[in-house]
N, C-alpha and C positions, 0 to 999 in steps of 0.2 A: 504494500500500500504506500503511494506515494506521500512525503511528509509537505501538510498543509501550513501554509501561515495560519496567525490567529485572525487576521482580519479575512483572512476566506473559509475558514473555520466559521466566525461569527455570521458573514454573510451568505454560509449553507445552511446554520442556521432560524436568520432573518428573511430570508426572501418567501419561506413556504407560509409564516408567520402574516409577511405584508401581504400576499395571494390570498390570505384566508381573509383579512380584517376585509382589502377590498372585495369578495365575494359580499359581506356579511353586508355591509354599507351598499352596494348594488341589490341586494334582494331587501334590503329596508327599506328601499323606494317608495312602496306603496304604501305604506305604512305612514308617511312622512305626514304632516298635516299641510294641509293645500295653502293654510293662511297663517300667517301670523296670530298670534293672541298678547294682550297683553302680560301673560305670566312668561312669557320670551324676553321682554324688556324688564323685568324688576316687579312686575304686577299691576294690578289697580288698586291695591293698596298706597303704592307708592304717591296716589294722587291726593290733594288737598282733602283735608275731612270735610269742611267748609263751601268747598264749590259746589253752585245750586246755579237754574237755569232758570227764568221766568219769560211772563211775557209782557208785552209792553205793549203792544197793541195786537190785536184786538183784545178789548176787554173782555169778562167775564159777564156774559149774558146777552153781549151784542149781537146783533143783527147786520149781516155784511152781504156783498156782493159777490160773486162768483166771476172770476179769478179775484179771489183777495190779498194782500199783502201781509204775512206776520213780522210784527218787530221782534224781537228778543235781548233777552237780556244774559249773561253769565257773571255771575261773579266769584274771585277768588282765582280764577283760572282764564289763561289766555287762547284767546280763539285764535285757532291752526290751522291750515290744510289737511286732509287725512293723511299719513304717511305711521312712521315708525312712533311709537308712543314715549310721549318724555312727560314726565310729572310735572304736574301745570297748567298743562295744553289740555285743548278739544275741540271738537266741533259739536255744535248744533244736531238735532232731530225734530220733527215734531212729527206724532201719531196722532191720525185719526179713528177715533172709536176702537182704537185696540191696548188702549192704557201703556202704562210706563214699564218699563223692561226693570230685573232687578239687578244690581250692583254689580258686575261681575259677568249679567249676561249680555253675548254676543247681538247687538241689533240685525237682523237682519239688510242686505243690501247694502249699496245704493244700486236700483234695477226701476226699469220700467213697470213691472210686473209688480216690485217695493209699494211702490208709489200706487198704483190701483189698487192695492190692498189697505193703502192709508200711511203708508211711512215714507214720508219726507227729509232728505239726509240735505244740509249745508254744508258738504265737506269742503267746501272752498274758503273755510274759515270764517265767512261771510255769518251776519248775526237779524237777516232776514231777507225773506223769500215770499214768489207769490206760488200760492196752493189754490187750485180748481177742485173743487168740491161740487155734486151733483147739490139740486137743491135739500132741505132737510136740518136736524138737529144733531149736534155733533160734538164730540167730546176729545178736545184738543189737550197732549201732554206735550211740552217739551223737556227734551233732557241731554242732557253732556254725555259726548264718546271719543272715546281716547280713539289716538289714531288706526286702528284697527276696528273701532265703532264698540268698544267693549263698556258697558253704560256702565256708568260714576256718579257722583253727586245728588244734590233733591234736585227733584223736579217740582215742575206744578200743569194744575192741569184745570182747564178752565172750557165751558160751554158755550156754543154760538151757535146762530143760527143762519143758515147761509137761503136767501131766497132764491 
């Protein structure tokens, strides 16, 4: 048997090593998650305890037009773009008739399909938007999501009536 150095000694026995890790990382593929969550970056914990979302216009009980405009409000936290989640930051949502998401859960979207179901995302950091609502009585929340849309903070959640 021919006499090995150690550094080819160690790398007869590294290479079968690196071949397996790489199999093991190519069939976890599917496995992977498709999207980011906020417990990737540090959590939703990581966010203000204090940040809460309101609204500013329209009021509570008003009666508006179709396409209308909502104001909004954040405080305590800085309105973002959607991208990767830093403590601080958020964007905007607001739900029609399908209430507030809880702390931690994933909001659904931003999709076209989102929004006919009533969920309206401002991920452009923006802190109001106009919403087309069929005519009817409606139950409007908004609430903060990290950049991943993973919901944080109070919200509020206020009634209108759209003719």
């Amino acid at each position: 048997m021919p006499h090995l150095t150690r550094s080819t000694r160690m790398l007869r026995l590294l290479a079968p090593l690196a071949a397996l890790a790489l199999v093991l990382v190519a069939c976890n593929g599917d496995d992977a998650p498709e999207e980011a969550t906020a417990e990737d970056y540090g959590g939703i914990e990581d966010q203000p305890d204090d940040a809460a979302a309101s609204f500013t216009s329209p009021q509570d009980g008003d009666t508006v037009s179709s396409p209308f405009t909502v104001e909004l409000a954040a405080e305590n936290v800085t309105l973002e773009e959607v991208g990767a989640p830093v403590a601080g930051e958020g964007h905007l949502h607001v739900m029609a008739d399908i209430g507030c998401y809880e702390t931690g859960e994933l909001i659904p979207g931003p999709s076209d399909e989102d929004e006919a179901e009533g969920r309206f995302h401002l991920g452009d950091g923006s802190d109001s938007r106009e919403i087309d609502l069929e005519p009817g009585t409606y139950e409007l929340c908004v609430q903060l999501g990290d950049g991943v849309h993973t919901a944080f903070g109070d919200t509020e959640t206020i009634t209108v009536t759209v003719e």
